[in-house]
C-alpha positions as CSV (number, residue, x, y, z in Angstrom):
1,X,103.7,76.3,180.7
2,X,106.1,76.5,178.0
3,X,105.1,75.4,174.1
4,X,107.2,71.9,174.6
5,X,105.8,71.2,178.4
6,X,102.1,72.2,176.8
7,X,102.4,69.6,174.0
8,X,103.9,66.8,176.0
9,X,99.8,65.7,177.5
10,X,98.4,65.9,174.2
11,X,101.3,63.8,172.6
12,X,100.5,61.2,175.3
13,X,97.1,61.3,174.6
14,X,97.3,61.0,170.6
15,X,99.8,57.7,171.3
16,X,97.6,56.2,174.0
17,X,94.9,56.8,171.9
18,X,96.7,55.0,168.9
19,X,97.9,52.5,170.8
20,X,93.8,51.5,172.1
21,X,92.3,51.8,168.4
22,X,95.4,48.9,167.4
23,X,94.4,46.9,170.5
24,X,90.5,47.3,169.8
25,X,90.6,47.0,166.5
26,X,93.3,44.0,165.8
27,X,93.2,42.2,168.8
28,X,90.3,41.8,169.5
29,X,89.7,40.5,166.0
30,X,91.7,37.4,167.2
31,X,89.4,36.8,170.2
32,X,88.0,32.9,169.9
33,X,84.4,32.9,169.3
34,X,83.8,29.8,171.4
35,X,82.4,30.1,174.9
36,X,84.4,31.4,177.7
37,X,85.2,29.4,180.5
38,X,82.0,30.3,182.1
39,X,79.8,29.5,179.7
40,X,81.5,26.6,179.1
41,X,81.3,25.7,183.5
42,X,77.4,27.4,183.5
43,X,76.5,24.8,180.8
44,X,78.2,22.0,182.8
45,X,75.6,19.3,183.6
46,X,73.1,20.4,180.4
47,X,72.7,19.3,177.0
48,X,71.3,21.4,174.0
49,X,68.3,20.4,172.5
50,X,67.1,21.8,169.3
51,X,63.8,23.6,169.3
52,X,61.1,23.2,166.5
53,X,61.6,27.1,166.2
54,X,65.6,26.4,165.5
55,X,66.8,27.7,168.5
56,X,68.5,25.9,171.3
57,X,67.2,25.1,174.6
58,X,69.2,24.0,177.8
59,X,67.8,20.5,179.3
60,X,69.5,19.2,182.4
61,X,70.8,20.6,185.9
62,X,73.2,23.4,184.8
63,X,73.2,26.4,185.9
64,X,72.7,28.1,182.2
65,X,69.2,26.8,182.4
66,X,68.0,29.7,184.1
67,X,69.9,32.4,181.8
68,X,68.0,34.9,180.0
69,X,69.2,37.4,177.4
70,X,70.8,40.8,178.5
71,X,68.3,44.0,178.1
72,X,70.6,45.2,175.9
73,X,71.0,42.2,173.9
74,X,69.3,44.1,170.8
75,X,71.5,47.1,171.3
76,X,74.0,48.0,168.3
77,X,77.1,46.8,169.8
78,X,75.7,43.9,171.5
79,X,77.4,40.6,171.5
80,X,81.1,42.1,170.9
81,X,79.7,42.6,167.0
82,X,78.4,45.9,165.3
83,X,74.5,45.1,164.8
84,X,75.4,40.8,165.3
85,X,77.3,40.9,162.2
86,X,80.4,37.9,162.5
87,X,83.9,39.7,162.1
88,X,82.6,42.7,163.4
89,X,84.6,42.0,166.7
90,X,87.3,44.8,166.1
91,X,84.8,47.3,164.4
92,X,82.4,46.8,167.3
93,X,86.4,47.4,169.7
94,X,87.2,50.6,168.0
95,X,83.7,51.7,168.7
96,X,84.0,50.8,172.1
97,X,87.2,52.8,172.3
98,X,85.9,56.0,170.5
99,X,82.8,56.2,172.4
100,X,84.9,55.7,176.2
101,X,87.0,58.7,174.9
102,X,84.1,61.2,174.1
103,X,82.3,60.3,177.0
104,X,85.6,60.3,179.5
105,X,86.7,63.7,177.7
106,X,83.2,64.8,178.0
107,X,83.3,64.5,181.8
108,X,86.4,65.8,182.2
109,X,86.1,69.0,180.2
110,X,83.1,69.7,182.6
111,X,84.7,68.5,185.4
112,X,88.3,70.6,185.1
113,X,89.3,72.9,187.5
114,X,89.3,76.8,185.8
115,X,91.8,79.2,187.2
116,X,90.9,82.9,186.9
């Protein structure tokens, strides 16, 4: 493989990898923090009653009623946020991103055929 044909993959990589870090990290800054549309058809039939505690509670037929919080809701990146911080959304993106990419280029160093 010549100089040129060698560089050609890593070029790719570097702008694909550009390219996801602007995605992550901007656009995902823009994302609406109001419920989805299943949330928003889960929590169809309920309405939110404040607890003594101050948190909410589902009363009602809906199907959010029986939800329950991820076991991973405590984890760093949980939420779309970096440790449930608001406007963390594109940090929490770009973290997302870098973390894929040393895991995926983790695998496929050890997966890569060797000649010789």
């Amino acid at each position: 493989m010549t100089g040129t044909a060698h560089r050609r993959p890593l070029l790719f990589f570097a702008g694909f990898l550009i390219v996801s870090l602007v995605v992550a990290g901007l656009v995902s800054s823009l994302a609406s923090p109001d419920p989805d549309g299943l949330d928003t058809v889960a929590r169809q039939g309920c309405t939110a009653v404040a607890t003594p505690e101050g948190e909410e509670r589902l009363e009602g037929t809906c199907i959010a009623t029986h939800e329950s919080d991820h076991a991973m809701a405590s984890s760093p990146l949980a939420g779309y946020s970096v440790l449930g911080g608001e406007g963390t959304t594109g940090v929490a993106g770009v973290a997302g991103v870098l973390v894929t990419v040393v895991v995926a280029g983790g695998v496929f160093l050890l997966l890569r055929r060797r000649d010789g």
